[in-house]
C-alpha positions in Angstrom: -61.5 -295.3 64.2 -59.2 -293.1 62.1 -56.6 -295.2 59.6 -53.5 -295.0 61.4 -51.5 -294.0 57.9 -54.1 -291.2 57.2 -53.3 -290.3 60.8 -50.1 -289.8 60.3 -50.4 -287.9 57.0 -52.9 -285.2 58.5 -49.7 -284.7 61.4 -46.8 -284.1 59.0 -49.9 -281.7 57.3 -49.8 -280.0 60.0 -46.1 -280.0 61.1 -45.6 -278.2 57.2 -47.8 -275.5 58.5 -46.0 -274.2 61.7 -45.0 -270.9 61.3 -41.2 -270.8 63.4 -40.0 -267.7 64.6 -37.3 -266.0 63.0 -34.0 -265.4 64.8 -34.5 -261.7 65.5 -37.9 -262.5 66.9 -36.2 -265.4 68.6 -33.1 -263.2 69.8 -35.6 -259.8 71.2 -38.2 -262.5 73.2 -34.5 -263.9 75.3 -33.3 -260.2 75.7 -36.7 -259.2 76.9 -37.1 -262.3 79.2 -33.4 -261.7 80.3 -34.0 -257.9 81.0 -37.2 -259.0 82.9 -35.8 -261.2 85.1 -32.7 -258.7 85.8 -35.3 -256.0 87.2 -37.6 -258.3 88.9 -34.2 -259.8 90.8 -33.1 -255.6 91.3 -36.4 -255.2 92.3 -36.6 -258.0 94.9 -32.9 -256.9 96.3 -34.0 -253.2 96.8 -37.1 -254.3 98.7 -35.3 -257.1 100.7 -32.9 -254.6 101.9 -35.3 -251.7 102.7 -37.5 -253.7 105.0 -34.2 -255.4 106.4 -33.4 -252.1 107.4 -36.6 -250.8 108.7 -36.7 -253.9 110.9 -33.6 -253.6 112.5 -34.5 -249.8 113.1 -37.6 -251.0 114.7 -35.9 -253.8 116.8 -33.2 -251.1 118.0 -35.4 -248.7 118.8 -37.5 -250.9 121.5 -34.3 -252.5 123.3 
């Protein structure tokens, strides 16, 4: 079993060699996600409301 104390030591190793993102990086990855997410939701709308209408075309056109 590893020494709990040499455990710890190896983590904050570790930890000193995370490479953070810097705040542009930071800022572009939460525009893209945001402008993502805005056309998948414009996307979704368009769609919903074309086969909304298609439906009711079909439903008026039988009755």
């Amino acid at each position: 079993m590893i020494n709990p104390l040499k455990f710890f030591q190896e983590v904050k190793q570790e930890a000193f060699r995370i490479t953070w993102p810097t705040k542009k990086e930071t800022m572009m990855g939460a525009i893209m996600v945001f402008a993502l997410a805005s056309i998948a939701a414009i996307f979704f709308l368009i769609l919903d409301q074309l086969l909304r209408f298609f439906l009711n075309l079909i439903l008026t056109i039988n009755f």
